[in-house]
C-alpha positions in Angstrom: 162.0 -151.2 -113.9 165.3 -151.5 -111.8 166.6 -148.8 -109.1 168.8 -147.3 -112.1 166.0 -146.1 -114.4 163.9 -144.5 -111.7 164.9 -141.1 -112.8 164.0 -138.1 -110.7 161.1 -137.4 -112.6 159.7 -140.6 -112.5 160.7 -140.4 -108.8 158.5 -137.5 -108.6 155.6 -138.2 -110.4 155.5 -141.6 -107.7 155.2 -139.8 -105.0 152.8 -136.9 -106.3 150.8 -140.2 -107.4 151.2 -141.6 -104.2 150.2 -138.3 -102.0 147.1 -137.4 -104.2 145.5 -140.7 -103.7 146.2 -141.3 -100.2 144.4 -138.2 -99.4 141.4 -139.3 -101.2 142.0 -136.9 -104.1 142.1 -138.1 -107.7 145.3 -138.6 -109.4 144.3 -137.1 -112.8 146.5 -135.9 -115.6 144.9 -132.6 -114.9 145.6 -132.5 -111.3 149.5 -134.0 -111.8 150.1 -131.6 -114.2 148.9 -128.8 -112.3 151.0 -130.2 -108.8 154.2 -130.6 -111.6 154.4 -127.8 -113.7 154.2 -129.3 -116.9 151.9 -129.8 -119.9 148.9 -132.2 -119.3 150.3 -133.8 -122.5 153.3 -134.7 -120.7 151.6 -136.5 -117.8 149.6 -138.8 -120.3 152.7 -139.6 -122.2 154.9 -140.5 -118.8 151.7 -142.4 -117.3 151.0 -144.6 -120.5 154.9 -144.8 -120.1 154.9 -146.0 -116.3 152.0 -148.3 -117.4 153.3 -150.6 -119.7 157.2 -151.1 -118.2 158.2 -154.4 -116.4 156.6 -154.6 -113.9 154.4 -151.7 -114.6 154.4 -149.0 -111.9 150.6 -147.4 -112.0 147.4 -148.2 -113.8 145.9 -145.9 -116.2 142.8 -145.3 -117.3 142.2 -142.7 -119.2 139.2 -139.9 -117.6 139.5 -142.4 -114.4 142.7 -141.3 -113.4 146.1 -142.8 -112.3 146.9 -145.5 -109.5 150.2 -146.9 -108.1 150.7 -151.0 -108.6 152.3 -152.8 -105.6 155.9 -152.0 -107.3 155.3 -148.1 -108.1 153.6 -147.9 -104.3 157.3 -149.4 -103.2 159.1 -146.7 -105.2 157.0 -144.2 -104.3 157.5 -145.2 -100.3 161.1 -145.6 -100.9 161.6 -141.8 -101.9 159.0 -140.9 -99.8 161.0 -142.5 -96.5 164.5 -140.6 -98.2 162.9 -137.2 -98.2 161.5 -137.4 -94.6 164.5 -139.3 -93.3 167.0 -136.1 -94.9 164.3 -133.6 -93.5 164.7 -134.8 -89.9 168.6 -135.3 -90.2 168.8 -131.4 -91.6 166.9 -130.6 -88.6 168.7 -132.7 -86.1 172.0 -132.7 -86.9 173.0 -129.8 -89.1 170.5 -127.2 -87.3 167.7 -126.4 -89.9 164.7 -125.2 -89.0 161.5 -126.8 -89.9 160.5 -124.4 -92.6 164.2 -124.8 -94.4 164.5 -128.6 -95.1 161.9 -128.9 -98.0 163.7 -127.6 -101.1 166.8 -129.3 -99.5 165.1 -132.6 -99.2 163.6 -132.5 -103.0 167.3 -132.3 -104.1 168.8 -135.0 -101.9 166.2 -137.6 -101.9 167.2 -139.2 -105.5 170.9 -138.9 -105.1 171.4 -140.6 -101.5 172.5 -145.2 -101.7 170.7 -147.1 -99.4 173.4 -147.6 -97.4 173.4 -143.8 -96.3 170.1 -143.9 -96.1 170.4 -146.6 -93.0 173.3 -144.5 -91.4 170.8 -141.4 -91.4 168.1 -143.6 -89.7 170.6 -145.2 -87.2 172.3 -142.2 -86.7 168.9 -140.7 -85.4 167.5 -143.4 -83.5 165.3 -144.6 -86.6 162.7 -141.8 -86.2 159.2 -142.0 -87.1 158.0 -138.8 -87.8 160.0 -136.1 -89.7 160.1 -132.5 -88.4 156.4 -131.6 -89.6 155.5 -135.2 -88.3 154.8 -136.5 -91.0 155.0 -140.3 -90.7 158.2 -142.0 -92.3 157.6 -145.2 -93.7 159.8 -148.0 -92.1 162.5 -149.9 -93.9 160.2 -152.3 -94.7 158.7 -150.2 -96.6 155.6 -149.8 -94.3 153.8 -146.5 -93.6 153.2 -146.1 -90.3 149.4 -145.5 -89.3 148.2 -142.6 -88.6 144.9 -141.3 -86.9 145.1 -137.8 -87.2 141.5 -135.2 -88.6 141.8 -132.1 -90.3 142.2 -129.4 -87.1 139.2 -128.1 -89.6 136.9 -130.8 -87.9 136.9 -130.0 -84.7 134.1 -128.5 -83.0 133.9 -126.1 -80.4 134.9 -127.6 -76.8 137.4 -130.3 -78.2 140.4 -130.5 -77.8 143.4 -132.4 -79.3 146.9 -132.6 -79.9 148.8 -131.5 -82.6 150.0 -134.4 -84.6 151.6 -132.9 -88.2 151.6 -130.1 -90.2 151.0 -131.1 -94.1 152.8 -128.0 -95.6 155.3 -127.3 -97.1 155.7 -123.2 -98.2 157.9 -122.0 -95.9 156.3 -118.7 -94.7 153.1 -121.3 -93.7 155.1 -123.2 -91.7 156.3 -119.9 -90.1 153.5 -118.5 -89.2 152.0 -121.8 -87.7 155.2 -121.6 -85.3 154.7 -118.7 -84.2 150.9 -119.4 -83.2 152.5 -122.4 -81.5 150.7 -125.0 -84.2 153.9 -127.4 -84.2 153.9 -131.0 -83.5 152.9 -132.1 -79.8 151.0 -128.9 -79.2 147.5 -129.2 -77.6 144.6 -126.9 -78.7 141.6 -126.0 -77.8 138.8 -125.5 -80.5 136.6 -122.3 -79.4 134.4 -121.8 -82.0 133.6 -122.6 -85.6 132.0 -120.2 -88.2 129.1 -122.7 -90.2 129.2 -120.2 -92.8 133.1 -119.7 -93.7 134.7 -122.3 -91.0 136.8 -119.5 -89.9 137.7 -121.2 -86.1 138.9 -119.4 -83.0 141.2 -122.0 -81.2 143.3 -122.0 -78.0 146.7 -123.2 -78.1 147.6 -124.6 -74.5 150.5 -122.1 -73.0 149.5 -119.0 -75.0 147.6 -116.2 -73.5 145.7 -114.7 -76.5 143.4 -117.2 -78.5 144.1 -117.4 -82.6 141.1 -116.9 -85.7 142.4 -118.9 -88.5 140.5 -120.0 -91.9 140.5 -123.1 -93.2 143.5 -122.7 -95.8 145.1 -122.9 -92.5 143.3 -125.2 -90.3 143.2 -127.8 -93.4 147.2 -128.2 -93.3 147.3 -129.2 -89.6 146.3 -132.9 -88.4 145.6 -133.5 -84.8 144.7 -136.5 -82.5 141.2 -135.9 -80.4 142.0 -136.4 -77.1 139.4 -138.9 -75.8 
């Protein structure tokens, strides 16, 4: 399947594809449904769909779930690297904030030629990391490692650096800037609940230490500091 017929949905369902499995979750017609706001119905017709084109962009199994082939893990990386790449030019160039560029980057990432799409990465120095750090992947195609834990995982006397923030509902991604939880932060984990995992943590620079649950501390990667 060329460029051309990649339509925004297919676009979509790529990447959702893409994010699910590389999280270790299972990209089920149940689960891509529920993430796309369609009928499950839907998702098995445009997987059986994405299965059998030239060359075919995911496997399918049915009850086992869906996986990207090498081609729909290219597609998937190429609108992956647009919407990170538009997020961190919003942000550094037209002056959103972090918790704006989503909705904005959904739109633009299936519109922009290639050839803009190297401007934007020139323009910015070819960035790595988008405004949540996120990784971008390279023009290659590459994802760029990354190391990061759930902040969920610390345990009380480590500490580690903020490395991204996997959200993207803007009243989250608020609230995590106002507890200082933004990329390049260091924190200190206090203590950890073992019956909820409710964690008191210490962000470096703040006076008053913050309680936060894990629908929280799940969203926010860090690096231990060794």
């Amino acid at each position: 399947m060329t460029a051309e017929l990649l339509t925004d949905s297919i676009q979509d369902y790529l990447k959702l594809i893409y994010e699910l499995t590389e999280s270790g979750e299972t990209a089920s017609t149940t689960a891509l449904a529920a993430r796309l706001g369609v009928a499950p119905a839907s998702v098995t017709g445009m997987v059986q769909k994405l299965s059998t084109v030239k060359p075919a962009l995911v496997s399918y199994k049915k009850h086992q779930g869906v996986t990207l082939t090498a081609a729909g893990r290219r597609a998937a990386l190429e609108v992956i690297r647009h919407h990170r790449l538009i997020e961190a030019w919003l942000v550094q160039t037209l002056g959103y904030s972090w918790d704006e560029v989503h909705n904005e980057a959904e739109k633009l990432e299936h519109v922009i030629s290639e050839d803009f799409e190297m401007r934007i990465a020139a323009a910015l120095g070819h960035p790595d990391r988008d405004p949540h750090g996120e990784p971008i992947p390279s023009a290659e195609l590459v994802m760029p490692k990354d190391n990061s834990i759930p902040l969920s995982s610390l345990r009380p006397g480590q500490e580690a650096t903020v490395r991204r923030v996997h959200a993207q509902d803007a009243e989250l991604l608020r609230h995590l800037e106002e507890l200082g939880l933004i990329p390049g932060a260091r924190v200190k984990a206090l203590e950890v609940s073992r019956f909820d995992q409710v964690m008191r943590i210490q962000v470096r620079g703040r006076k008053e230490a913050s309680v936060l649950g894990p629908a929280v501390t799940d969203q926010v990667f860090v690096e231990v500091s060794k």
